[in-house]
C-alpha positions in Angstrom: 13.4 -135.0 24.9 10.0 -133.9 25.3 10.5 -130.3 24.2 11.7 -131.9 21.0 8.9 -134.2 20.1 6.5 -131.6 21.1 8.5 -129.0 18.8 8.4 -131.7 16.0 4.8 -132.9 16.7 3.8 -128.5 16.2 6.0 -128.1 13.1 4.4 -131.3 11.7 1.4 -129.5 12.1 2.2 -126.5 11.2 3.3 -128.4 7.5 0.2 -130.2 7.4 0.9 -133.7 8.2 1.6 -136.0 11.2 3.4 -139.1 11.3 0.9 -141.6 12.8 3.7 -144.5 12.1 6.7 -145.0 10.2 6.0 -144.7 6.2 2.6 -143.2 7.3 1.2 -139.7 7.7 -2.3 -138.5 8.7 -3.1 -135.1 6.3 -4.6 -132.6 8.1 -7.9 -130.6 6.6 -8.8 -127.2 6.8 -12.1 -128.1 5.0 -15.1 -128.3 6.9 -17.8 -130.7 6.4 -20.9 -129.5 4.5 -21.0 -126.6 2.0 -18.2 -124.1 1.8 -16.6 -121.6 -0.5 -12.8 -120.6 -1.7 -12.6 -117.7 -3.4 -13.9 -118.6 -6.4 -15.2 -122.2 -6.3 -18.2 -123.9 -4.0 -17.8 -127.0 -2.5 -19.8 -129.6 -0.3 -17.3 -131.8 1.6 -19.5 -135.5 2.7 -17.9 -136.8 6.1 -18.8 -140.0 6.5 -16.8 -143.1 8.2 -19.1 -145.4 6.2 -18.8 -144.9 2.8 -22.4 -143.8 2.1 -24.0 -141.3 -0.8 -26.1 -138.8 0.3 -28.5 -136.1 -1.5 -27.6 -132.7 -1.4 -30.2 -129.9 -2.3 -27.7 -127.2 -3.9 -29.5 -123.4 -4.1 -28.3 -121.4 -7.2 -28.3 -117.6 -7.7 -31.0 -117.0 -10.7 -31.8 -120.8 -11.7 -33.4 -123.3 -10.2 -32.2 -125.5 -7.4 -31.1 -129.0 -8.0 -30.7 -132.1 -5.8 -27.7 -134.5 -6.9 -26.1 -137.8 -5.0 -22.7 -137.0 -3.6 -20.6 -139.4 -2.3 -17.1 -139.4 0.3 -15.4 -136.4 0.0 -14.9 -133.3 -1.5 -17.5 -132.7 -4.4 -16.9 -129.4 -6.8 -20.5 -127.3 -7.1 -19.5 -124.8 -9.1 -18.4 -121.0 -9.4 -19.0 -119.3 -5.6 -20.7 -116.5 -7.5 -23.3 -118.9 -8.7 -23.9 -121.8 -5.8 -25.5 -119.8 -3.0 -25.6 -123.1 -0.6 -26.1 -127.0 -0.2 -27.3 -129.2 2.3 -28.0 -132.6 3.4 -31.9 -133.8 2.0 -31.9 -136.6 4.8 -31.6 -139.3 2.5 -28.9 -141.4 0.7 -28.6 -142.7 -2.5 
């Protein structure tokens, strides 16, 4: 029986989900928290258990940089051939 769940518990995994109780499921992230890129878009993901908005300084390939709020999340920056970076300011808002 333990061979199962633990084969179950992996494929769950492997699918992107586990059951954390009947009629629930936990999703499972590949996104890290902070700035990243996909192949064509730039993101800054805000992990935060309290709910807060923070300031993000974003750097931009041949225009100026820009602070802007972001809050919970997953927040879209633009094309990755244009946002170079972003990064917490060390304030909210």
């Amino acid at each position: 029986m333990r061979r199962f769940a633990a084969l179950m518990l992996g494929a769950a995994a492997f699918c992107g989900t586990v059951a954390a109780a009947p009629g629930q499921a936990i999703a499972l992230t590949k996104e890290p928290c902070g700035f990243y890129k996909t192949g064509s878009d730039a993101y800054y993901r805000h992990c935060t258990n309290n709910g807060s908005n923070v300031v993000i300084k974003v750097k931009v390939a041949w225009a100026p940089d820009y602070e802007r709020c972001v809050g919970p999340g997953r927040t879209w920056l633009g094309s990755a051939s244009r946002i170079q970076g972003a990064y917490y300011v060390g304030r909210t808002c």
